[in-house]
matplotlib code that plots the C-alpha trace (Angstrom):
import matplotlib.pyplot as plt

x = [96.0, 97.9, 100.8, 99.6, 101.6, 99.0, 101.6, 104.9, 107.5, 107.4, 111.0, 113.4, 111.4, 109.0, 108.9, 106.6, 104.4, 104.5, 102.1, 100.4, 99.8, 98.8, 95.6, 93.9, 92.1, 88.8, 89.5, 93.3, 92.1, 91.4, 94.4, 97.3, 101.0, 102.3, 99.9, 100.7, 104.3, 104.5, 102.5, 104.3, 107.5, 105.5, 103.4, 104.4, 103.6, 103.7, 103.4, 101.5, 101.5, 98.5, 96.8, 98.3, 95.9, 96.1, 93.7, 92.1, 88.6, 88.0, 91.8, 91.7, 94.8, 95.5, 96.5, 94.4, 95.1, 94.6, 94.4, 97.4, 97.2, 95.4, 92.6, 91.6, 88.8, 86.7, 85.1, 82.9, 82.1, 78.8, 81.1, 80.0, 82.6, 83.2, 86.1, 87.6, 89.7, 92.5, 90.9, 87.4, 85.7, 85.2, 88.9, 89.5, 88.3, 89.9, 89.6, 88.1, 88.5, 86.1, 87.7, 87.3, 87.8, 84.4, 86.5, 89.1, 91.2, 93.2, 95.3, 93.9, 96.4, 99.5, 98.7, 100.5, 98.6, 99.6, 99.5, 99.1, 99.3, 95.5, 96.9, 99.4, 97.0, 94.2, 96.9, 97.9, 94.5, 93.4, 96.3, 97.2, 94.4, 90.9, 90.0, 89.7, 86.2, 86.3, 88.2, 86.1, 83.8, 85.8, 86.4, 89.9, 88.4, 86.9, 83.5, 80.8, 78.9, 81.6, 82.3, 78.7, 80.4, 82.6, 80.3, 77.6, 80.0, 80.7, 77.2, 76.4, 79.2, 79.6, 75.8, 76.2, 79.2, 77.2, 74.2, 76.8, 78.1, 74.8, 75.7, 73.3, 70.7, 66.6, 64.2, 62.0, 58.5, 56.4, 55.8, 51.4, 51.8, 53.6, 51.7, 48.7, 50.1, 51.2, 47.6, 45.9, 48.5, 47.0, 43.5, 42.8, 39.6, 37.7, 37.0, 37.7, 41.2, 42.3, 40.9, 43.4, 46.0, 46.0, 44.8, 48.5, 49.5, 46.5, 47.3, 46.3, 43.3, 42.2, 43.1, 41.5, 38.0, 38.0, 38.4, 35.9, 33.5, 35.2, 33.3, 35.0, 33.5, 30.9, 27.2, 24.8, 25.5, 29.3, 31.0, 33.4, 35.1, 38.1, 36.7, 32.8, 35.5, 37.3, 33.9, 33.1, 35.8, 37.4, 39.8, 41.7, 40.7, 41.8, 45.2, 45.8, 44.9, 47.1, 49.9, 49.4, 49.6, 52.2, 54.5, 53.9, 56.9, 59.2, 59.0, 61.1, 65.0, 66.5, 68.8, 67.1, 68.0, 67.0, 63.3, 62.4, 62.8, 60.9, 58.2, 57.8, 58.5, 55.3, 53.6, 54.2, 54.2, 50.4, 49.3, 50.2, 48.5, 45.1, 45.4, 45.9, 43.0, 40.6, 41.8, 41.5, 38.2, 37.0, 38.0, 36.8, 40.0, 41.9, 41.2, 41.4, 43.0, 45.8, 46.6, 46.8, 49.3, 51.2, 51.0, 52.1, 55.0, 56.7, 59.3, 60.2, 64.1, 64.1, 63.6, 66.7, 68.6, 67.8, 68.5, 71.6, 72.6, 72.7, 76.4, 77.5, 78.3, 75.3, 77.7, 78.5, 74.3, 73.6, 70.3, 71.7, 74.0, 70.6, 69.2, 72.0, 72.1, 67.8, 68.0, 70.6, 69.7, 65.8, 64.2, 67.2, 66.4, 62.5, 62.3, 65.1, 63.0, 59.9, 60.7, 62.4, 58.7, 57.5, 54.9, 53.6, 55.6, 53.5, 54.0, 57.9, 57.5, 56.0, 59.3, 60.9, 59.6, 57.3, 59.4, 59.7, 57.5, 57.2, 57.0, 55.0, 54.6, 51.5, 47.6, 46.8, 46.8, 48.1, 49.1, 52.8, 50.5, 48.4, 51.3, 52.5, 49.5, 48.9, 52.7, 52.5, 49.0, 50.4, 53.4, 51.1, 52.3, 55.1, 59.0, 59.6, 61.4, 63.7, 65.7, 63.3, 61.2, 58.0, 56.0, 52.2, 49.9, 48.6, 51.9, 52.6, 51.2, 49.8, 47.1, 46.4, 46.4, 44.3, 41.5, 41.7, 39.7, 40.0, 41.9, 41.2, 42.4, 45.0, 46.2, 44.7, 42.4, 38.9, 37.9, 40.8, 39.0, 35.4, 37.2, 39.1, 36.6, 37.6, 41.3, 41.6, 39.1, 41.9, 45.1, 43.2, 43.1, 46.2, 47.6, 44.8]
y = [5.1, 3.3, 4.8, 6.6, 4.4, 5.7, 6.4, 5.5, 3.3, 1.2, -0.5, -2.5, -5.5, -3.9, -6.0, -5.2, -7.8, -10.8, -10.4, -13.9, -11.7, -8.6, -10.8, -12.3, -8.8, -8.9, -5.4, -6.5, -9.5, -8.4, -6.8, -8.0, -9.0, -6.0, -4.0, -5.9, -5.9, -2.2, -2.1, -3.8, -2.4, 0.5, -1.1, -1.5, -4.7, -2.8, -4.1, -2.9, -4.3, -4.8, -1.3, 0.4, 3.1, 2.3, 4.9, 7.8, 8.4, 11.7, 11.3, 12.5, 10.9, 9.4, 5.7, 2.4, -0.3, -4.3, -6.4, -9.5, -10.7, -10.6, -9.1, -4.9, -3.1, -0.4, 1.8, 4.3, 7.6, 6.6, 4.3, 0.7, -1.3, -4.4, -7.0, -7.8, -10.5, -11.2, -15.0, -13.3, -12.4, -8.8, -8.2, -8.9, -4.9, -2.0, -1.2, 2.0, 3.7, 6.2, 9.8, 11.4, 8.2, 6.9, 4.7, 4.3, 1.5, -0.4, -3.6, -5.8, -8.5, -7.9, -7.4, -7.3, -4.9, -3.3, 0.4, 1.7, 5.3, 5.4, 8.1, 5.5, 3.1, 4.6, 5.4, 1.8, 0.9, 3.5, 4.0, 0.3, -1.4, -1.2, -2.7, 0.5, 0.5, -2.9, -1.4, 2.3, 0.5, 0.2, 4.0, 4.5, 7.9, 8.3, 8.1, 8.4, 5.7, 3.7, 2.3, 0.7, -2.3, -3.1, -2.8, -5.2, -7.8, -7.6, -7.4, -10.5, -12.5, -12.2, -13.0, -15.8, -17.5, -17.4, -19.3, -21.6, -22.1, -22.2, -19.2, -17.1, -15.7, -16.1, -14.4, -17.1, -17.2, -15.2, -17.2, -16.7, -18.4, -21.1, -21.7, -21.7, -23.9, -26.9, -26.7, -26.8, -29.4, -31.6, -31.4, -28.5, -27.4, -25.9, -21.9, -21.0, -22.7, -21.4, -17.7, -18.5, -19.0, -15.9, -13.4, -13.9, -11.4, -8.0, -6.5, -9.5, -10.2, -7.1, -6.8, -10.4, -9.0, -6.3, -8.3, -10.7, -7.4, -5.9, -6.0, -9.2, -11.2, -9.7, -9.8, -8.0, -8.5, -7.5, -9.9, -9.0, -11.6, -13.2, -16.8, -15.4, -13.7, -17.3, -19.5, -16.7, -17.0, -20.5, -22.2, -22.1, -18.5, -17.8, -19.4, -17.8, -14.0, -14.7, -15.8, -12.3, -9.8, -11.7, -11.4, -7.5, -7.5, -9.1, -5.9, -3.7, -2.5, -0.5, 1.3, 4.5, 4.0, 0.3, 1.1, 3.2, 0.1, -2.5, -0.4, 0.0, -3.7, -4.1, -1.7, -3.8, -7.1, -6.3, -4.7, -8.3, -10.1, -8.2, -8.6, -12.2, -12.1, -10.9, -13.0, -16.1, -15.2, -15.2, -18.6, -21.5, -23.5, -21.2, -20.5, -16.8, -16.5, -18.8, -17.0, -13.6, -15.4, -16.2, -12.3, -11.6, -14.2, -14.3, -11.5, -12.7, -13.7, -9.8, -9.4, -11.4, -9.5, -6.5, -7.2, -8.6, -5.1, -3.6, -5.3, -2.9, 1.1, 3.2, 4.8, 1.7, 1.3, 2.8, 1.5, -0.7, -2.6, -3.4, -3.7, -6.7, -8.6, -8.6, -9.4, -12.6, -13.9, -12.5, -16.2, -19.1, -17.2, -16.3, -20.6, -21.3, -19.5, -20.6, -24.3, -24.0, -22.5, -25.6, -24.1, -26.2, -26.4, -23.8, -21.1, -21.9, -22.1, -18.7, -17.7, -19.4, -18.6, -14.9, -13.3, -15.5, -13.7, -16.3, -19.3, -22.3, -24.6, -26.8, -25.6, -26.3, -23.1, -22.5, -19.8, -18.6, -17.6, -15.8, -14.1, -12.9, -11.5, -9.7, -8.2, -7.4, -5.7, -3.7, -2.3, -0.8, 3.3, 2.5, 2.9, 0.2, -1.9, 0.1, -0.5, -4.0, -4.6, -6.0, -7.5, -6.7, -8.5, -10.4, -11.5, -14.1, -17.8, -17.1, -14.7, -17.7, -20.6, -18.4, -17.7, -14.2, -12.3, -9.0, -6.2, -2.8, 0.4, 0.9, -3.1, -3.9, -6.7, -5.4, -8.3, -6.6, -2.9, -4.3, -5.6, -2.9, -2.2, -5.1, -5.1, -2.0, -3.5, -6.3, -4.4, -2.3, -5.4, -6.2, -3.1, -2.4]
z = [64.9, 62.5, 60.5, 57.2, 54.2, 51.4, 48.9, 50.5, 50.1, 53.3, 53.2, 51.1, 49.9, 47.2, 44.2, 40.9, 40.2, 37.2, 34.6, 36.2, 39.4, 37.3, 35.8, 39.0, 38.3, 36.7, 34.9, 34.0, 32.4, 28.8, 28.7, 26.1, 27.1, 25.9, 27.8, 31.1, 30.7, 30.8, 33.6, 35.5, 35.1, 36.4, 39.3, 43.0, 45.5, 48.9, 52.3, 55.1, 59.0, 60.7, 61.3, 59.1, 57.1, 53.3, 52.5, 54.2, 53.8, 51.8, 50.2, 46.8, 45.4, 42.4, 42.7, 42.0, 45.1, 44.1, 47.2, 46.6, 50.6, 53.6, 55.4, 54.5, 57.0, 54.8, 57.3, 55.5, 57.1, 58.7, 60.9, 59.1, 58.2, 56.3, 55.5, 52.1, 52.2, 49.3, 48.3, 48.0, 44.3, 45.5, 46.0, 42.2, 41.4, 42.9, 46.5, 47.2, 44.0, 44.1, 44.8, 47.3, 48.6, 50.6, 53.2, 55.1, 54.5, 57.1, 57.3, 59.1, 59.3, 57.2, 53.6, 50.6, 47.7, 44.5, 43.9, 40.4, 39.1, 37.3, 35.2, 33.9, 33.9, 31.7, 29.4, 28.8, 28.9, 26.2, 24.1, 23.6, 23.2, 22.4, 25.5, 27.3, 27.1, 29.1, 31.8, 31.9, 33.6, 37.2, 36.7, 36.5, 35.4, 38.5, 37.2, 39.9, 38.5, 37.6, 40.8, 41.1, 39.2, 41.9, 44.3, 42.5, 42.5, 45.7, 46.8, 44.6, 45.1, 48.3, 49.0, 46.5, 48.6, 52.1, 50.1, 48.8, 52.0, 53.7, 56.1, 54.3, 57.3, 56.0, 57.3, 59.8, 59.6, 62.3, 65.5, 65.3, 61.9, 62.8, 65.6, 63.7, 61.3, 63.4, 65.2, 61.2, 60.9, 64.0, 62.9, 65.3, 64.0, 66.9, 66.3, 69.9, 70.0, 66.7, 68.4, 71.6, 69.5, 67.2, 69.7, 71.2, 68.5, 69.5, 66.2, 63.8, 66.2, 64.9, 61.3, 61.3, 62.6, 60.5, 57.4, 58.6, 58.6, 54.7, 51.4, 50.9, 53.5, 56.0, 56.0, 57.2, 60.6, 62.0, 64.4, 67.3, 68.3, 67.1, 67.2, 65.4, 62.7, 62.5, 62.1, 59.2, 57.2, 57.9, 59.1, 55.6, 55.0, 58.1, 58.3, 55.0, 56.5, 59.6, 57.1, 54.9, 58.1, 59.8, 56.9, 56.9, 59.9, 58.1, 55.0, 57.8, 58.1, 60.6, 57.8, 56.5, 53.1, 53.0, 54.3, 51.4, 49.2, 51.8, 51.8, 48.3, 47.8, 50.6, 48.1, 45.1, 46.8, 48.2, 44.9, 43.1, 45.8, 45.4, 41.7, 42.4, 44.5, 42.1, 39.2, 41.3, 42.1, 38.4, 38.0, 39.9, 39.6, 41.9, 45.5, 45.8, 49.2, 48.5, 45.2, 47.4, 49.7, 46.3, 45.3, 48.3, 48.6, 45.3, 45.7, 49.8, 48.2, 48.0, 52.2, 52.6, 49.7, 51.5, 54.8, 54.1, 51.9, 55.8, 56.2, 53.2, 53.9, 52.9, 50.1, 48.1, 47.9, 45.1, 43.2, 40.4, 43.5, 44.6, 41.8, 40.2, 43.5, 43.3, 39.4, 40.0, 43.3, 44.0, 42.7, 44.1, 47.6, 48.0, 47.0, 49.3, 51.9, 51.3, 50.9, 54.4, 55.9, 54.5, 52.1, 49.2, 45.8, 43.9, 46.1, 45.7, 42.1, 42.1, 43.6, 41.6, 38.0, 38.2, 36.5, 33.6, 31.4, 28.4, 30.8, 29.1, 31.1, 29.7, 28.8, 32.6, 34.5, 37.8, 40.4, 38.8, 36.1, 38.1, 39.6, 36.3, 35.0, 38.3, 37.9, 34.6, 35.4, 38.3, 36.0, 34.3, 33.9, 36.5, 36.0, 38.5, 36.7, 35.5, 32.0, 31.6, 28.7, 29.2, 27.1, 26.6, 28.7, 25.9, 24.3, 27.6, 27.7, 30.8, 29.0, 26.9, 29.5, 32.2, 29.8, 30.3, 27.6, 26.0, 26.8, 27.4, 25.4, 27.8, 27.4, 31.0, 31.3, 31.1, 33.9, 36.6, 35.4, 36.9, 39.5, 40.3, 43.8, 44.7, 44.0, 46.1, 48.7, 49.2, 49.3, 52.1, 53.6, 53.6, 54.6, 57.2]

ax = plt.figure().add_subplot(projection="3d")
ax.plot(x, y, z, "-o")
ax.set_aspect("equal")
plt.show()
């Protein structure tokens, strides 16, 4: 194990910094010249040699570290780790400055950092200036909250910089629907062929008979065979269904913490699409399973968000990380995924533009309004949007555009409260 240096003096070449060097740092920045002159006349560049422990997880003292060069390795107590390099956005806050400390923090190639007394520096910044409040925020008071900022820049910018960059891994479509794609794509038409194809995956087969048999689409007599549930519904239809359970994979993680919120996102995300499903079906203009598939699609930039929240230690994911990273990001993703699936432009313009409540975009409906209705609709008594406003169903365009009628006591749509049968009689189909 490398040498402890946490607080020492490693050798003969410690400088204190210039006041240029001193605002590289987001929460130095609003600081004045007086302010940074003083500290840094108090502030120490150290060195450290590659594997050398900065910081010990669980340390409880009482310096803030500023990464100047090289490569750190955070390793959290769960055993994840993860790099911060000196040229990257996150190193511009504190490393680590939650106390205890929730990683340990090694050199990974010889680094140059600054080491600040926090009391000292919460002084400066509080009897100097009123700029204190600016700085509060990276918890030099060792808030617990506080430290959320840091770690929902580094969590956005850092998932920001692979999409630049285009190494930003999506989620890929599931092989049945592709396949079943490229044969609609060929002019493949023939019940039995479209059968062979799906009934590589057993557990669609199924879910596709049984909604071939629901409220939504049987008659009096049941079929049992993939191909007889095919010629019912259509090759459209179909494709659509396959589409809608494959997807239900990708709404997985392998962290504990991370599934809680993929599930409910599956909740939500199936809630919207049977709303979609019944509003579509009141109006001849739409096709109902198509706006379903839109329901169901608009929040997919939040799989990849998620997944890629895996990388970070379970400590630094606290829900308004998460919640930022889904706010900035959620929309450039989902249509940055869905245009690589190849699906039409409306479905990526429901990525794109659901959440834009007041969007007006012409008298001519089309499925982004749908999608916002249905959202707005499904909000309804929740929290989940946490801190948003949202405006009454009524007060969006959309309400106007989609020709939706009155409301109800309770400001739902009195059309979605007949349907409400067969709202739940789709989202059991989607989560059958």
């Amino acid at each position: 194990m490398g040498e402890v240096i946490q607080g020492q003096d490693m050798d003969h070449s410690n400088t204190h910094p210039t006041i240029d060097e001193l605002q590289r740092f987001t929460p130095l920045q609003p600081f004045s010249s007086q302010q940074l002159n003083l500290l840094a006349g108090a502030t120490t560049i150290r060195q450290a040699r590659p594997g050398d422990v900065i910081i010990e997880l669980g340390s409880d003292d009482n310096n803030t570290y500023f990464l100047i060069e090289g490569t750190l390795l955070l390793t959290a107590a769960d055993q994840r780790t993860r790099q911060i390099e000196a040229d990257d956005d996150s190193a511009r806050s504190p490393i680590a400055l939650l106390r205890p400390r929730k990683y340990r923090v090694e050199a990974r190639t010889a680094v140059r950092f600054l080491v600040i007394d926090s009391d000292f520096l919460e002084d400066i910044a509080k009897n100097h200036s009123a700029s204190y409040n600016q700085f509060e925020g990276y918890e030099v008071s060792g808030d617990q909250g506080a430290e959320t900022s840091s770690f929902e820049d580094q969590l956005s910018t850092r998932l920001l910089k692979d999409l630049n960059n285009d190494s930003l891994e999506l989620p890929s479509l599931p092989d049945v629907a592709i396949r079943i794609g490229r044969a609609l794509e060929d002019g493949v038409s023939d019940a039995s062929r479209i059968a062979e194809l799906i009934q590589t995956d057993p557990v669609i087969t199924a879910k596709l008979i049984k909604a071939s048999n629901s409220a939504l689409y049987g008659r009096s007599n049941p079929v049992d065979s993939c191909s007889a549930a095919v010629v019912r519904l259509g090759a459209d239809v179909t494709h659509k269904l396959v589409l809608s359970y494959a997807l239900r994979e990708l709404f997985n993680s392998d962290s504990a913490l991370l599934r809680e919120r993929m599930e409910a996102l599956w909740k939500h995300s199936t809630h919207v699409a049977a709303i979609c499903y019944a509003l579509a079906r009141q109006d001849s203009r739409f096709k109902p399973e198509h706006a379903m598939l839109a329901g169901l699609l608009h929040d997919i930039g939040v799989v990849a968000i998620l997944n890629y929240a895996r990388k970070f230690p379970a400590e630094s994911l606290q829900p308004a990380v998460i919640d930022q990273a889904i706010g900035t990001l959620r929309a450039q993703i989902g249509s940055m995924i869905l245009q690589n699936w190849g699906f039409t432009p409306d479905f990526v313009i429901c990525a794109l533009e659901a959440e834009e409540w007041m969007r007006n975009k012409g008298d001519a409906p089309d499925y982004c309004d749908l999608v916002i209705i249905a959202q707005l609709h499904s909000y309804i008594g929740s929290n989940m949007l946490r801190g948003q406003h949202l405006p009454a169903i009524d007060e969006v365009p959309a309400h106007t555009r989609l020709e939706l009628g009155e409301l109800t006591p309770r400001m739902s749509l009195k059309i979605l409260e007949q349907a409400k049968d067969q709202i739940a009689h789709a989202q059991s189909m989607l989560n059958a």
